[in-house]
N, C-alpha and C positions, 0 to 999 in steps of 0.2 A: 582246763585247770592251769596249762601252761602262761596262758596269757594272760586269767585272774591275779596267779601269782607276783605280776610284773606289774599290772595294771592298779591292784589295789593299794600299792602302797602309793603311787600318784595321787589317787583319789583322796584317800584317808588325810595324806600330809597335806594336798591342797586345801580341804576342810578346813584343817586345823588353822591353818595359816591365814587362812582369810577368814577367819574366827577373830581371830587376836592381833593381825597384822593390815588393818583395812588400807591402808597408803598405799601397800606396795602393788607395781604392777602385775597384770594377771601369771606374764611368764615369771617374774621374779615367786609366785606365788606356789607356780607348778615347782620349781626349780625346788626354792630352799624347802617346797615340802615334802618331795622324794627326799631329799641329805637328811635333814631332821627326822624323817620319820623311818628313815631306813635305819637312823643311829638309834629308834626306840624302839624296834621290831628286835632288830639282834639281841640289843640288852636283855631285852623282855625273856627272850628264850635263855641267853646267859646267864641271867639271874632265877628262873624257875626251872631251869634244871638242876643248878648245882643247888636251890635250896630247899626245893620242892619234891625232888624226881620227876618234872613234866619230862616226857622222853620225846626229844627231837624227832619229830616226824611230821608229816604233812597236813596231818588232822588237826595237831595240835596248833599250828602254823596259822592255820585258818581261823582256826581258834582264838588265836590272839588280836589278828585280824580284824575279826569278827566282835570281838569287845572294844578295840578304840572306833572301828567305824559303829556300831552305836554311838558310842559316849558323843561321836564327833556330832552326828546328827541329833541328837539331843542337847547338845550344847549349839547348834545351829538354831534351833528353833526356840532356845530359850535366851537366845545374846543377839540375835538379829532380827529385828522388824519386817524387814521386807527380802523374801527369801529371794524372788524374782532378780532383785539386785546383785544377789549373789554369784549368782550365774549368768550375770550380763557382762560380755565381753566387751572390749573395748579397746582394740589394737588400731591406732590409724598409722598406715605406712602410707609412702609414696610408690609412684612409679617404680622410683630412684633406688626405693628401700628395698622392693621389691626384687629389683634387678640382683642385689648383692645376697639379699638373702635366701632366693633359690638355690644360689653354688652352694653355702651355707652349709642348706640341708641337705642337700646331696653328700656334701664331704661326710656332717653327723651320720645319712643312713651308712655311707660304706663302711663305719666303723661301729655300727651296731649288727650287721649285716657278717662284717668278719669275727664277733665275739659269738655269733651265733652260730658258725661254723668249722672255727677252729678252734682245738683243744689250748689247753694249759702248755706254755712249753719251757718257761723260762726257769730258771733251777730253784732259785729261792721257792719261787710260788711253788710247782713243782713237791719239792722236799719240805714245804714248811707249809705256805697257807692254802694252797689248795690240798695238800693230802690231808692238814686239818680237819678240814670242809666234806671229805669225803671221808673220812674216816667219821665224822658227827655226823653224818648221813645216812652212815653204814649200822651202828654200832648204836645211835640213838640219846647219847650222851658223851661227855665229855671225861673222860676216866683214864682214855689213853694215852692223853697226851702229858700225862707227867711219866711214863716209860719213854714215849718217844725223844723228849726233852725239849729243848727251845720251849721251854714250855711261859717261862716268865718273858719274855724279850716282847712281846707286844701283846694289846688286848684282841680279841679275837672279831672284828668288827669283819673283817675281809673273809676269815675263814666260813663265820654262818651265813655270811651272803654267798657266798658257792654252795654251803648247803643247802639253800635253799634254794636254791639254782640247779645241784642236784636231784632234793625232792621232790621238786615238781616238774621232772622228768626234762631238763632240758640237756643236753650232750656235753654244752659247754657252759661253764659261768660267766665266761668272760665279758659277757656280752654285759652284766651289772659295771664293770672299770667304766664301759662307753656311755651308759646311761647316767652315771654318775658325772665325766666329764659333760655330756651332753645337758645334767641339771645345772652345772657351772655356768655353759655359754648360756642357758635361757637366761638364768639371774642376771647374768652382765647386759644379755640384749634388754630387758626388762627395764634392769637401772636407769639407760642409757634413755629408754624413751618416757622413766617415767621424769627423769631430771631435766628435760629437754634441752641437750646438749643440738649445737649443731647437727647436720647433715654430715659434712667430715669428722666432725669429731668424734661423735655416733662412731661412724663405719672404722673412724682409727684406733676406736678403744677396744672394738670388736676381733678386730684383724690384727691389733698388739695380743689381745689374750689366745687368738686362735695359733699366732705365730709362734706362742710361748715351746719351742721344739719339746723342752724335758719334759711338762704336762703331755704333750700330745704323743709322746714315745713311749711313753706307760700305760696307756691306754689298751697297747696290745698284751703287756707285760705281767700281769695280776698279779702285780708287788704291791707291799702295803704303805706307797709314797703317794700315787695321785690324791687316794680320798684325805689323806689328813691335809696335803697342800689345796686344796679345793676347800676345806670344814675353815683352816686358819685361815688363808686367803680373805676369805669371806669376812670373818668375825673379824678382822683389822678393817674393810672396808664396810661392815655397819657398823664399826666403832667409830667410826671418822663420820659417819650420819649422823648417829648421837650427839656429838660435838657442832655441828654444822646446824644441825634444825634443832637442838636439845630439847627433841623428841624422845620420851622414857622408851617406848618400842623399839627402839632402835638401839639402847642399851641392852635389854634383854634377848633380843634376837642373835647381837651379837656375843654374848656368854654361851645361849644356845650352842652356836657353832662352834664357839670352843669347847664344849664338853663334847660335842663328836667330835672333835679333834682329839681331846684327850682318850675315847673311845677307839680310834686307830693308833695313836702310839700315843703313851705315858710317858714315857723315860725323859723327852727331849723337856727342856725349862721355858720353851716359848712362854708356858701361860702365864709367867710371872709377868712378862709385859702386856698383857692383857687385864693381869688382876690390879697391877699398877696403875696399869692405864685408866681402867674402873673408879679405883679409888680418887686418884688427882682431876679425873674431870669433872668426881662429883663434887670436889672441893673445889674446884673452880667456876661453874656454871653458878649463877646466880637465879634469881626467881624459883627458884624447891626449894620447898619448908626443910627442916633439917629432919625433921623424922620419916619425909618422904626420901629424902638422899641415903637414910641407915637402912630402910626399906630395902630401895633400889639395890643398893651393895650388896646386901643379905642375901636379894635373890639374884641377883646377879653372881655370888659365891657359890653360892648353891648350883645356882644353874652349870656354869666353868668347872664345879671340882667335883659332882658329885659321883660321875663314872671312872672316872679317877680313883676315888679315893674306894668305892664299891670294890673295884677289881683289885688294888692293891692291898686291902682288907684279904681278900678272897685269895690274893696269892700265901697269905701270911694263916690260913686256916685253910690249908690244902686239902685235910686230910678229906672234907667234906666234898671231897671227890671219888673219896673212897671208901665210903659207906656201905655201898653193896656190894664189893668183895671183900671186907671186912667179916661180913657174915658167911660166906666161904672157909676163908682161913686165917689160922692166926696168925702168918706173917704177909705181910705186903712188901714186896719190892718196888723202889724206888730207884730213882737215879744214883747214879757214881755207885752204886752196885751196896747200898746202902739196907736195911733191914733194921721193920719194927715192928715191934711185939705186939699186940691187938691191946693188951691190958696195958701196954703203956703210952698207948696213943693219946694227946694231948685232946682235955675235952673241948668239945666247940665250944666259942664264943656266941652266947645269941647275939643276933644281930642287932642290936640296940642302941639308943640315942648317946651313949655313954664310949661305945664301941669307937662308932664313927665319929666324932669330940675326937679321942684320943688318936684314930689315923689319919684326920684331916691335922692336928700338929702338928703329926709325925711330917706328913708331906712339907705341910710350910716349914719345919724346921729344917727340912733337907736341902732345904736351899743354902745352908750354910755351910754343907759337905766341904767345898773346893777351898774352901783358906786354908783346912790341914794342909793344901798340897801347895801355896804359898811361903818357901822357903827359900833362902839364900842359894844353899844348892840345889836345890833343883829348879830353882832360873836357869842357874848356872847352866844345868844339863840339859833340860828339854824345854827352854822356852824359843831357841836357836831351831830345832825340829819343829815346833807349833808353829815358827811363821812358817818355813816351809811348807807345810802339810795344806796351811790355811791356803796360803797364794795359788797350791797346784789345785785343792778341792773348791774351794769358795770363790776365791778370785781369777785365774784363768779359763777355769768352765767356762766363766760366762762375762767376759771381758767387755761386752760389749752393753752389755747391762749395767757396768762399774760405771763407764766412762758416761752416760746417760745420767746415772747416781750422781756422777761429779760435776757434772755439767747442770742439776739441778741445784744441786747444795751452790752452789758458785751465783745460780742466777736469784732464788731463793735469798740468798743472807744478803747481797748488793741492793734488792730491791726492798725499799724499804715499807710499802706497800701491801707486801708479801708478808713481811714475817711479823709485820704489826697485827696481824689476822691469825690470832695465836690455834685456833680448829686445824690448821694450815702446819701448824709444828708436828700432827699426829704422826703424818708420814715419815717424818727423818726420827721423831723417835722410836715409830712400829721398827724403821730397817735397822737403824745403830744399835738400839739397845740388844736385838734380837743377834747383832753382827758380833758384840760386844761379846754375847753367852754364848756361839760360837766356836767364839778365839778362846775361850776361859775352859768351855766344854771338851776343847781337842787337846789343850796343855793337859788336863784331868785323866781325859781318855789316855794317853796315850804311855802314863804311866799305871794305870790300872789294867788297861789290856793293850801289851806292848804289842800282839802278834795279831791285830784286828787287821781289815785294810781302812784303814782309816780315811782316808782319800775319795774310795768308789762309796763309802757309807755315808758322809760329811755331806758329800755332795748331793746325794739323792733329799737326805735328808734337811736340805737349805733350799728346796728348789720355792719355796714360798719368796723368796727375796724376786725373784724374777715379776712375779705377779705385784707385789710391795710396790717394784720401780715403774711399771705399768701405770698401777693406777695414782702414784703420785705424778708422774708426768700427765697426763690428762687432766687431773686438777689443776695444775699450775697452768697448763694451754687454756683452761675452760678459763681461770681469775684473770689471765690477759684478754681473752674475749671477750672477759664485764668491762675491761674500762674500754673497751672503743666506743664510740658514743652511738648510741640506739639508731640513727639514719643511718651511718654508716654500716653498722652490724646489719642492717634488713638488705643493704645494696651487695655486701658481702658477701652473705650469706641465704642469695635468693633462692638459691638450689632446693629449699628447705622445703618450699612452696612452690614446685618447677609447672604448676600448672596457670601462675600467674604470666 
């Protein structure tokens, strides 16, 4: 049961993916179909306990389980021809390949190896998403955690993956952080051989992500920063697919990954550069009909907001967490020491098409929160603190990433080459715009909650710019390897084929 529990959600999401995803390669397949399938397992239970009463437990689990892996193989054999193909692997490495990617594995085993043997220990996880996890493990549902509090500050994507790591009897959870980074590097190795970059460039793009320190120091940490920098990461670099091959899959794969992103934390406004980005590409590519581009959008909205707007719906109709102690007593305690009367508890909202209309606004209009805080004096006062905060969280952490950024944008804008190949602009906009809401988001914070530490939170939460400056240096190194002229590139780069 132990290993079913680890094993099927591979299975299930690899189904799905090479269902709907047939381009990509087999690891990119494994990869984003543990991320994506593991953001619709939690939800699943998220959303049928609190509307349902399924009670969080192990049967149920399988349960759940056990309904997409039908639907998947039923939808296998009703969308695919030739099921044989399905299951035909097709990894060609070298020697060469070989030589690097044994250390590789060895590095991924020792760190699923140490989630499997050591406990939780770091405070946040600790006091917040692993007691979470263990408390929905213990208890069967989720009802405690509006006593416990922290209850709104993220969605709970990290906490039922420990329970379920829990349930099915494993010591420690930790051991999901490493399989989760371990689904990252397959994707990247996968990318890498299905775009057939170089032999160096290959192994640089692999060794830049695996180098990434902050991703791979959370790993041991079971904070809820790796999987959303791993879910965005991603959905910026098949946004930059899309645009490149204006391949529609590549569109939606990438909203995918942003709704698990917005699945591990809501609060932060990344996805507005992604919904942007959505929009302006579809306005820009040529060759889709325009009612295939209102499509595209649609689900691609859909796909980006819909766990989003689900949980923040569900924080705003708590009570229906409290339905069965309700029937106990007639008063319930809540937080800040607060007391409500049963008879005057607000009635629920059905969940209806009218419901979520009106919180998917609400979201989009929230983006317009921070102008209130757009004033003469309070420039005056805390925009002097905001650079500060920005240069010690954002910009000193990772100096060495800046000067990489700057040394692109400098080679990028000279080359005229470069920036006439407008697919090529997604990267400076993914990192600016995102840098932009940032600097806009820490002036905001740090008048609404003066006494946060603003700094050690900023920072964890910006660790996606690191992966951003990764994979737009690698593009730019790959667009100078197209223009050398094809003899020269085979003399260059014979390493590729070391058997000639």
């Amino acid at each position: 049961m132990k290993l079913a529990g680890i094993i099927l959600p591979f299975f299930i999401g690899f189904i799905f993916i090479s269902i709907f995803f047939k381009k990509l390669n087999i690891l990119e397949k494994i990869g984003i179909g543990f991320l994506l399938y593991s953001v619709l397992f939690t939800f699943n239970f998220f959303v049928l306990n609190l509307y349902t009463d399924l009670v969080m437990n192990v049967l149920n689990g399988f349960f759940i389980n056990l309904f997409w892996l039908l639907l998947a193989i039923i939808l296998l054999f009703l969308l695919r021809n030739n099921i044989k193909e399905f299951f035909k692997i097709e990894i060609s490495l070298s020697k060469f390949d070989w030589v690097f990617t044994l250390p590789v594995i060895i590095f991924l085993f020792i760190e699923i190896w140490y989630g499997f043997i050591f406990p939780v220990w770091c405070w946040d996880s600790v006091a917040v998403y692993d007691f979470f996890g263990k408390v929905f493990a213990k208890e069967g549902n989720m009802l405690s955690t509006l006593r416990y509090g922290y209850f709104e500050a993220y969605p709970f994507f990290v906490s039922l993956l420990h329970m379920w790591g829990y349930l099915i009897g494993w010591y420690s959870p930790l051991f999901f952080h490493a399989l989760l980074y371990i689904a990252f590097i397959f994707v990247i190795y996968g990318y890498t051989l299905r775009s057939e970059f170089p032999f160096w460039i290959k192994w640089l793009f692999i060794f830049s992500v695996l180098g990434i320190n902050s991703l791979y120091g959370h790993i041991k940490m079971g904070f809820n920063n790796l999987p959303p920098t791993i879910f965005l990461s991603l959905a910026f670099l098949y946004g930059y697919e899309w645009v490149r091959t204006k391949e529609c899959p590549y569109l939606l794969l990438s909203s995918l990954l942003g709704g698990g992103y917005l699945w591990c934390r809501n609060g932060e406004p990344w996805w507005i550069s992604l919904l942007l980005f959505y929009l302006i590409s579809l306005f820009i590519i040529k060759g889709i009909k325009w009612w295939k581009k209102c499509l595209l959008f649609i689900l691609s909205f859909i796909f980006l907001l819909t766990t989003k707007v689900v949980w923040e719906y569900s924080l705003r109709n708590w009570e229906t967490l409290l339905k069965k102690q309700q029937r106990q007593s007639e008063f319930v305690e809540i937080k800040e020491n607060k007391t409500i009367e049963k008879s005057n508890m607000v009635k629920k909202e059905k969940f209806e098409l009218k419901v979520l209309t009106n919180e998917t606004i609400r979201i989009i209009s929230s983006v317009f929160i921070p102008l209130q805080y757009i004033t003469l004096d309070r420039l005056q006062k805390y925009l002097p603190l905001t650079i500060d905060m920005f240069w010690r969280a954002i910009v000193k952490t990772r100096l060495a990433y800046w000067w990489i950024m700057i040394f692109l944008m400098i080679l990028f804008i000279s080359d005229r080459s470069l920036w006439k190949k407008w697919e090529l602009w997604v990267w400076p906009y993914f990192f600016w715009i995102n840098v932009v809401m940032i600097f806009v988001g820490t002036y905001v914070f740090i008048q609404t909650f003066p006494d946060w530490n603003i700094p050690g939170s900023a920072e964890r939460m910006s660790m996606f710019l690191e992966p951003l400056v990764v994979f737009w240096a690698i593009t730019i190194i790959g667009e100078y390897i197209r223009k050398i002229p094809s003899n020269e590139r085979k003399k260059l780069f014979s390493m590729d084929n070391p058997m000639n």
